[in-house]
C-alpha positions, 0 to 999 in steps of 0.5 A, spaced: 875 282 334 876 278 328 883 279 325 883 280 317 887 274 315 887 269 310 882 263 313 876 263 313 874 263 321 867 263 324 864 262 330 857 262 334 854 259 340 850 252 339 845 248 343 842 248 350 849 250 353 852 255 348 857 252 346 862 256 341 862 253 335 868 255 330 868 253 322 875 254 320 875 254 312 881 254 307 879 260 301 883 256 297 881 249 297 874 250 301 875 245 305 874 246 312 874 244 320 868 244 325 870 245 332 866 243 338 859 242 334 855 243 340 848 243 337 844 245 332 847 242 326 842 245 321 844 251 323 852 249 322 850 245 316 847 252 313 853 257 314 858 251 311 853 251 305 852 259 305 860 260 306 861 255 300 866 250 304 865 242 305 868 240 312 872 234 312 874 234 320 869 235 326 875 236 332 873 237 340 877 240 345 874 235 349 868 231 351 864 235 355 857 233 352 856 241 350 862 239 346 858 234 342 851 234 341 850 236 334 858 232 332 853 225 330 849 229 325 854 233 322 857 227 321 851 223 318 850 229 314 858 230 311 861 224 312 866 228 316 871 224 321 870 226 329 877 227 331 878 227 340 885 226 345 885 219 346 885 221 354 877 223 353 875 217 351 873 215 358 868 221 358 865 220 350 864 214 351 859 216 357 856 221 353 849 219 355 851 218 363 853 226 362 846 228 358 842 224 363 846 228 369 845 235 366 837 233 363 839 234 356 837 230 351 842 225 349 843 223 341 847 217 340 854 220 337 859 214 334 866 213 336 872 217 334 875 216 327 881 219 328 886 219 336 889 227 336 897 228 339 899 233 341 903 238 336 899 234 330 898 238 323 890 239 322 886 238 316 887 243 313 888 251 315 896 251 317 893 249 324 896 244 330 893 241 336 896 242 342 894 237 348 893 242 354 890 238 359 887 240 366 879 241 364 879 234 362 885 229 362 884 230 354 883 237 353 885 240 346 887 247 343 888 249 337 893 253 334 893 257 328 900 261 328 899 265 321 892 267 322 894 268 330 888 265 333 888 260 338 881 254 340 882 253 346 875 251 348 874 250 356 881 251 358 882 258 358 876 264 358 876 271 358 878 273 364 878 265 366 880 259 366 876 253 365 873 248 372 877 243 374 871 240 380 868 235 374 870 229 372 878 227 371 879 236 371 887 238 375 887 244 377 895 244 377 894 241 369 890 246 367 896 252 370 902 249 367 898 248 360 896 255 361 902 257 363 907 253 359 902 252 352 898 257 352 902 263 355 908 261 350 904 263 344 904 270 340 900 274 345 897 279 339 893 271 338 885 272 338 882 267 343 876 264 342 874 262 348 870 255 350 863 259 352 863 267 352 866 272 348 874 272 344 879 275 348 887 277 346 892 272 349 895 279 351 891 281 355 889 275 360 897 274 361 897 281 365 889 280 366 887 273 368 885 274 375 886 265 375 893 264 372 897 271 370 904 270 366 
């Protein structure tokens, strides 16, 4: 479903809740992002290497420890700044009470470097963040208008949307930013989705049983 465009993009599901994991790399300066490294960190370190691309920013949707597990590590290994919206701050900075709760073990993660704002110009690959709050108070998408391809972590699924029962969730939060961020952009746009596969933004604006444009 990929699109044939000019980032490189890849994704995969990691740790113990299967968190999808995107890098998005720049071919030209090789400079790349990883979103949502939510374990297994030699396995992302080995496709960062296999792909000839060096990460300078490791950036969450959000601060479920699913979304995280792996993000000290990675940044141990590559010196790498973790990037997260200010409104999370209250769940990363009770990682360790999540892990206990959810019986996964709890690796120490260290402070967020860098607070995201809305519409902010990543890194590198042309993308912007887009602060769309509902799963939690400070949930991010990712938007990359010339590749259409949208990051949006927990907050839209295919044929779902994210909960909104845990910690700070809003179930009116999460249909306006759906509808109003989400549902603007190009529906031709390959989702990649929190956990699951991708979707095309098209299909769940006349699908999505939860929230239809």
């Amino acid at each position: 479903m990929q699109p044939d465009t000019a980032l490189i993009r890849e994704t995969f599901p990691v740790g113990p809740l299967q968190c999808n994991c995107t890098i998005i790399g720049d071919p030209l300066t090789k400079k790349a992002l990883v979103i949502d490294p939510g374990g297994d960190h030699q396995f992302i370190l080995k496709r960062l290497e296999e792909l000839g691309l060096q990460v300078v920013s490791i950036i969450h949707t959000h601060a479920h420890l699913d979304h995280f597990l792996a993000s000290g590590e990675m940044k141990k290994a590559t010196g790498a700044t973790l990037h997260l919206h200010k409104e999370d701050q209250f769940l990363w900075d009770n990682l360790e009470m999540q892990c206990r709760l959810f019986g996964v073990p709890y690796v120490p993660v260290p402070a967020p470097d860098h607070w995201l704002s809305d519409d902010e110009a990543l890194a590198c690959g042309c993308g912007v963040a887009l602060h769309t709050p509902g799963h939690t108070p400070g949930s991010m998408s990712f938007w990359f208008p010339q590749d259409k391809l949208l990051i949006a972590g927990d907050t839209l699924f295919r044929r779902g949307i994210g909960r909104t029962d845990l910690w700070g969730g809003d179930y009116a939060q999460i249909e306006k930013s759906i509808r109003q961020r989400l549902y603007s952009l190009d529906e031709e746009a390959v989702v990649v989705t929190g956990h699951g596969p991708d979707t095309l933004l098209g299909d769940e604006i006349r699908e999505n049983p939860f929230i239809r444009g």
